[in-house]
LOMARBA-682531 format. One record per residue (C-alpha): residue number from 0; residue in one letter; x, y, z. Coordinates in nm, 4 decimals, m for minus. Layout:
# residues N
     n   res         c1         c2         c3
   NUM     a          X          Y          Z
...
***
This chain:
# residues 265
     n   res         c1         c2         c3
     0     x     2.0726     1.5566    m0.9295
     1     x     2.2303     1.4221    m1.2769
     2     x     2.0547     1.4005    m1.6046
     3     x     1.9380     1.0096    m1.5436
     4     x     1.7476     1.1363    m1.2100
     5     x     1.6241     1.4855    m1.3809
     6     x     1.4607     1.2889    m1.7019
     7     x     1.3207     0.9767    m1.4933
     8     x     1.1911     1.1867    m1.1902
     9     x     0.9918     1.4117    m1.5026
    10     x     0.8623     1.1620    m1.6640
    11     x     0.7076     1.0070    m1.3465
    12     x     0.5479     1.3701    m1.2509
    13     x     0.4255     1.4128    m1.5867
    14     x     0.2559     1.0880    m1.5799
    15     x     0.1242     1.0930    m1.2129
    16     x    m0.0072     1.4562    m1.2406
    17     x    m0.3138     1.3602    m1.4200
    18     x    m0.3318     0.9595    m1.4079
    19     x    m0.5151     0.8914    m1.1302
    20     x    m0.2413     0.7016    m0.9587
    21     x    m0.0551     0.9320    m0.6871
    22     x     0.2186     1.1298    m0.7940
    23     x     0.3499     1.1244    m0.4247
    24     x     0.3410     0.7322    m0.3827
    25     x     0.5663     0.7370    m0.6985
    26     x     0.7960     1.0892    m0.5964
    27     x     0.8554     0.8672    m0.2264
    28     x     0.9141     0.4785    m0.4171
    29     x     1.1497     0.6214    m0.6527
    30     x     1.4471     0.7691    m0.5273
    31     x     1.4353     0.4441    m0.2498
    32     x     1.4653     0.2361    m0.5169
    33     x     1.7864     0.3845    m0.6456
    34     x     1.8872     0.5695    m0.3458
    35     x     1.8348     0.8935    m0.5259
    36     x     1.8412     1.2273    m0.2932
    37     x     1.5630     1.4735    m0.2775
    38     x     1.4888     1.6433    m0.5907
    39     x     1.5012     1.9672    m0.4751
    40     x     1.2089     2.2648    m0.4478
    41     x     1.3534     2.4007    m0.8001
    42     x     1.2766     2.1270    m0.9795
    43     x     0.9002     2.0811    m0.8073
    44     x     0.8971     2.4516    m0.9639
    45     x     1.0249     2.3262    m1.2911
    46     x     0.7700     2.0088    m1.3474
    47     x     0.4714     2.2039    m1.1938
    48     x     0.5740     2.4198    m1.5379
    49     x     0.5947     2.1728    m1.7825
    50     x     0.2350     1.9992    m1.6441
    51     x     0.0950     2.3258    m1.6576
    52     x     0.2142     2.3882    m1.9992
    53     x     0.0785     2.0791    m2.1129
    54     x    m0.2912     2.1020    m1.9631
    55     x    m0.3220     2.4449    m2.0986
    56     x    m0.1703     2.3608    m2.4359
    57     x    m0.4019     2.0749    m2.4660
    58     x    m0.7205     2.2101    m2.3848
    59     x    m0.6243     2.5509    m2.5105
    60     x    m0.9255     2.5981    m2.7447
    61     x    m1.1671     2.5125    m2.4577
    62     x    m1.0350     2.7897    m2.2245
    63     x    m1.0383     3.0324    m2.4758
    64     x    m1.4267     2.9679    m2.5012
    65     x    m1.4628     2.9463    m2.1226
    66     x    m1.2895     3.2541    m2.0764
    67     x    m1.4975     3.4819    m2.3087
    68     x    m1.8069     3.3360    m2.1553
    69     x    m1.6913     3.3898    m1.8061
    70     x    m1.6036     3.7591    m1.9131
    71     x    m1.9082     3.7996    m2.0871
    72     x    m2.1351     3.7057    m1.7619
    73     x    m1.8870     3.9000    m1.5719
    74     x    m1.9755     4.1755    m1.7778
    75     x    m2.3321     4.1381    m1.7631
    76     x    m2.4196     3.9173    m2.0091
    77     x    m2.6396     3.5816    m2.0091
    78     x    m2.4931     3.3059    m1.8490
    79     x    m2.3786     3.0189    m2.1409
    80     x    m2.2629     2.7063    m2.0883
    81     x    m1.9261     2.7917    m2.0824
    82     x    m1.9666     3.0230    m1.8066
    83     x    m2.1066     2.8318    m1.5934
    84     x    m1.8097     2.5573    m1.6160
    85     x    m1.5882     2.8340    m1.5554
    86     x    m1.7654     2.9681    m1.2580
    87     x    m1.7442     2.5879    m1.1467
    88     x    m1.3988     2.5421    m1.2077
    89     x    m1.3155     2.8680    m0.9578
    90     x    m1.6235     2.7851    m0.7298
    91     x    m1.4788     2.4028    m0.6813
    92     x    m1.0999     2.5402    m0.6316
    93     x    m1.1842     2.7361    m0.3402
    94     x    m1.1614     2.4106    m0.0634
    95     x    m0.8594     2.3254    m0.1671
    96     x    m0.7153     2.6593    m0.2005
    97     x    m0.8676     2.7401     0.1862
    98     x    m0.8023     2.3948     0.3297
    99     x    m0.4124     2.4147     0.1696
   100     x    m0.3295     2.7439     0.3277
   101     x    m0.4549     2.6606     0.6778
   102     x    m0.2884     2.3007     0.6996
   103     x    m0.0013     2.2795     0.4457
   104     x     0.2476     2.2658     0.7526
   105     x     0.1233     2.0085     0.9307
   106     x     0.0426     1.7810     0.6512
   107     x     0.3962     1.7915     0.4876
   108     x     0.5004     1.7204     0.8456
   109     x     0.2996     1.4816     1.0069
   110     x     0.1780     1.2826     0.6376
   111     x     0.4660     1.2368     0.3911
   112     x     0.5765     0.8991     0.5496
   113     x     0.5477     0.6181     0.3229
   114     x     0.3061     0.4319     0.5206
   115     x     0.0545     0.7345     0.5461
   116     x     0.0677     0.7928     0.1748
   117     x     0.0549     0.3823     0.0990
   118     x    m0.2668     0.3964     0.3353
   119     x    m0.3720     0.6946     0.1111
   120     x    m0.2811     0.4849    m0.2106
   121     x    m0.5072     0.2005    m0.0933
   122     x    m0.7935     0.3164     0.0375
   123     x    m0.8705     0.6233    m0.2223
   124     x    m0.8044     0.3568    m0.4988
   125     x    m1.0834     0.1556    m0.3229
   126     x    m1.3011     0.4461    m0.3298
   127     x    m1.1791     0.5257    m0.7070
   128     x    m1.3425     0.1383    m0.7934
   129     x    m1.6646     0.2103    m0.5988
   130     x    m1.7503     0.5379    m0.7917
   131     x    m1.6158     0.3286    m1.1470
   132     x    m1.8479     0.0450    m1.0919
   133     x    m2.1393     0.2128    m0.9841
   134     x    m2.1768     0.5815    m1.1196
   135     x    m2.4307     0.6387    m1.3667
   136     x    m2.2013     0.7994    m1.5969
   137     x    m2.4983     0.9805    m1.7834
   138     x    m2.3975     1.3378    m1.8130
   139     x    m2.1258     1.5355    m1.9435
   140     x    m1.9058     1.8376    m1.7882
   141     x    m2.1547     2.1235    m1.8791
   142     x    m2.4168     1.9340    m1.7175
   143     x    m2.2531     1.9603    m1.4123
   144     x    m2.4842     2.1259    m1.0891
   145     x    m2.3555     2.3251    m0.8051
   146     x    m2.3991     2.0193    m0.5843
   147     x    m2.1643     1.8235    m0.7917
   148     x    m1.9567     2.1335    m0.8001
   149     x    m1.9496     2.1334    m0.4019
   150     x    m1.8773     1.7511    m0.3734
   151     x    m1.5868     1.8047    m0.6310
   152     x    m1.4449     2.0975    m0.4994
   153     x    m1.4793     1.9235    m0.1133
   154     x    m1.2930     1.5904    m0.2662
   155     x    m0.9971     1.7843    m0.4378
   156     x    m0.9379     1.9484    m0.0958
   157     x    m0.8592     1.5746     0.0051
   158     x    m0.5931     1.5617    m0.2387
   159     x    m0.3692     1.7655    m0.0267
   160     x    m0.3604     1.4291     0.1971
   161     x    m0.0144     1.2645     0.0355
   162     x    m0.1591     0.9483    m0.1894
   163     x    m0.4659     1.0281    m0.2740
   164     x    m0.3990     1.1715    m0.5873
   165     x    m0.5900     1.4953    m0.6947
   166     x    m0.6536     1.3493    m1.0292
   167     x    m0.8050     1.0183    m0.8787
   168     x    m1.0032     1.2007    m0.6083
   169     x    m1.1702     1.4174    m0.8399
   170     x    m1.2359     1.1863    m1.1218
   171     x    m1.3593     0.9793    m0.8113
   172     x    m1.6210     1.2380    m0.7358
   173     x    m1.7254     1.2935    m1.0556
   174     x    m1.8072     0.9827    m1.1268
   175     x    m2.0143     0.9582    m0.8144
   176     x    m2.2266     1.2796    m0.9343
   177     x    m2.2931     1.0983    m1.2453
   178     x    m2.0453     1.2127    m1.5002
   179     x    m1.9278     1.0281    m1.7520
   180     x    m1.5617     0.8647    m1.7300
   181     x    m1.4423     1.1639    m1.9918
   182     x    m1.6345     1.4397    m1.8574
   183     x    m1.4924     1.3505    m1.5422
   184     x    m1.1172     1.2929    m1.6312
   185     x    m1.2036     1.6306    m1.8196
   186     x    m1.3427     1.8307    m1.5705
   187     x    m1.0352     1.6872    m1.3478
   188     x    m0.8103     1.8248    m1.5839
   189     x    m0.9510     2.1707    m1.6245
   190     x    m0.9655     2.1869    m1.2374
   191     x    m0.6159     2.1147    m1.1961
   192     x    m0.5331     2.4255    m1.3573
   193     x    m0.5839     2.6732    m1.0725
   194     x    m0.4381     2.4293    m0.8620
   195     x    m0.0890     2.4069    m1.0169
   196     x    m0.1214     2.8116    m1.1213
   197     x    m0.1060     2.8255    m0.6994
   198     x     0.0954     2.5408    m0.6094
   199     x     0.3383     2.6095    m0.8683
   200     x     0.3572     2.9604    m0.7550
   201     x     0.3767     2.9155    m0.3686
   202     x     0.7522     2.6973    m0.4736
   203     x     0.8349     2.9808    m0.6726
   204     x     0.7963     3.2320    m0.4442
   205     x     0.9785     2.9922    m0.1737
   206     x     1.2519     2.9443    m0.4420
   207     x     1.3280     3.2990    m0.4616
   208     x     1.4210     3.2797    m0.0770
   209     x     1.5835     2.9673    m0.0914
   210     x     2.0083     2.9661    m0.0748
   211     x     2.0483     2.6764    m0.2220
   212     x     2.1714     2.7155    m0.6291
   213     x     1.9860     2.6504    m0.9257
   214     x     2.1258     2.4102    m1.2224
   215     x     1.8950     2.5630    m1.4400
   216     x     2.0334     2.3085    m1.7582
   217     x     1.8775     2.0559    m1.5565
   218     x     1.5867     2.2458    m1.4708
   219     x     1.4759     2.3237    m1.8410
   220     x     1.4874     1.9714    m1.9025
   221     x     1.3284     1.8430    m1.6303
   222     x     1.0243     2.1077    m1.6983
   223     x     1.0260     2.0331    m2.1276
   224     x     1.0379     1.6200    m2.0091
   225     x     0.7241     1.6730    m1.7691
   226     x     0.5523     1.8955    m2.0310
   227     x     0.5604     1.6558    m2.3238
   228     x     0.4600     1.3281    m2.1283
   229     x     0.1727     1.5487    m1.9223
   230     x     0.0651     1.6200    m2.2537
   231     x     0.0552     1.2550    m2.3837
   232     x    m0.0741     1.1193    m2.1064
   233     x    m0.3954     1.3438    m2.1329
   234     x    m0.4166     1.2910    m2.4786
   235     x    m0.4379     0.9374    m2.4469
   236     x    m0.5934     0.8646    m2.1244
   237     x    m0.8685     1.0530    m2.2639
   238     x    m0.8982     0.8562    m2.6005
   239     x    m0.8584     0.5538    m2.3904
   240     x    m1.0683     0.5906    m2.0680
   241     x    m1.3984     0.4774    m2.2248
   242     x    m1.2867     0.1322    m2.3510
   243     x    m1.0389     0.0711    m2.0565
   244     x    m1.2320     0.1607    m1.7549
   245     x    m1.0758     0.2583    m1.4637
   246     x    m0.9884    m0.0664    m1.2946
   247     x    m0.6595    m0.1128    m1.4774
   248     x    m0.5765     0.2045    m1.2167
   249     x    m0.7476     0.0692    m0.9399
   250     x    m0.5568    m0.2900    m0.9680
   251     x    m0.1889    m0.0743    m0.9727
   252     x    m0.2714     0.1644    m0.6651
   253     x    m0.3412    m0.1592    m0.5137
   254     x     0.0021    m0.3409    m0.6067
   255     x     0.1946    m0.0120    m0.5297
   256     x     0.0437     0.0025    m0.2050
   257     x     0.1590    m0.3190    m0.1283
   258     x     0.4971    m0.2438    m0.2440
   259     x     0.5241     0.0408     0.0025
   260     x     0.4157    m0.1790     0.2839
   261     x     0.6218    m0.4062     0.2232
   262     x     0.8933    m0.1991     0.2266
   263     x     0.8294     0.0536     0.4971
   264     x     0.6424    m0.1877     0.7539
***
């Protein structure tokens, strides 16, 4: 992997991790276009760094708050408002988490064909315009019930399905439950948290076992690269979503699944 690859390959992670577009469509369309080779499981480690650099960085202020309410409930205190987000950022991770460890395997070897993930692409982007056009969008992220927390948590788990997009899927759902288009991109954001904590963490560990060397140059840059657009891209998809809408997204899942038809079928 040269520096062209590294830098392109991070900026496309960074972007996909949190618009709700696929990051898998993108990580497969990629490298056919320039007949690039696989990336490699050190730099998966590397970008799932940078995007959880730039999630935390971003919203760093907000999980300080979350955290001392969740440790204050913990410790027996009154439940706030930022406790129970907390609790429903763990509570909502737990699908995923369960659903990942039992079928991992067989999804990265029976799903990770193009035309899988361009059937992914399509039809969650159908389901992304559904919940756009008709959720009430009346309620923020601390408004959120334990039934909305369920249907989130229950619709991330879906993400593990290559094409779907975690982002999209949960932003999806919480638009569904009535959320607004920011306190669902939000709420999307905080949840991916855990998520990358765990996926980035199950490479790592795998990394540690793997023979194959490390170019960590490439590496650093590759995880800075995927930091700094992760963190642009929330910053302005969030100033943005309101007067945009999501249907901008909707119309490019739709053209990118195309593209992957027509080239796989």
């Amino acid at each position: 992997m040269d520096g062209v690859q590294t830098v392109a390959l991070a900026v496309l992670q960074g972007l996909t991790e949190f618009l709700p577009i696929s990051s898998s469509a993108h990580l497969v369309l990629l490298p056919f276009l320039f007949d690039w080779p696989d990336q490699g499981l050190a730099f998966d480690v590397a970008v799932h760094v940078g995007s959880l650099a730039a999630v935390v960085t971003y919203f760093w202020g907000e999980l300080r708050e979350l955290w001392v309410g969740w440790w204050g409930h913990v410790n027996g205190g009154h439940a706030s408002a930022e406790s129970r987000l907390a609790w429903a950022i763990i509570v909502a991770t737990i699908p995923v988490v369960t659903l990942g460890g039992l079928f991992a395997d067989w999804i990265e070897a029976s799903l990770r064909d193009p035309i899988p993930i361009a059937l992914a692409t399509l039809v969650f982007g159908l389901l992304l315009w559904v919940a756009d056009r008709s959720g009430a969008r009346r309620r923020d992220e601390h408004a959120i019930t334990w039934r909305d927390v369920a249907i989130i948590g229950v619709a991330q788990a879906l993400a593990l399905i290559p094409g779907t997009s975690r982002s999209g899927i949960t932003i999806t759902a919480g638009l569904w439950v009535g959320l607004t288009r920011t306190a669902a991109a939000r709420f999307s954001f905080l949840l991916s948290i855990p998520v990358i904590v765990l996926a980035g963490g199950y490479n790592a560990v795998r990394l540690l076992s793997s023979p194959v060397p490390v170019l960590w140059g490439l590496i650093a840059v590759g995880a800075v690269v995927s930091g700094v657009t992760a963190y642009l891209c929330i910053h302005w998809f969030l100033k943005l979503i309101d007067q945009i809408g999501l249907i901008p997204f909707v119309i490019y899942r739709l053209i990118l699944a195309g593209v992957l038809f027509y080239i796989y079928l």
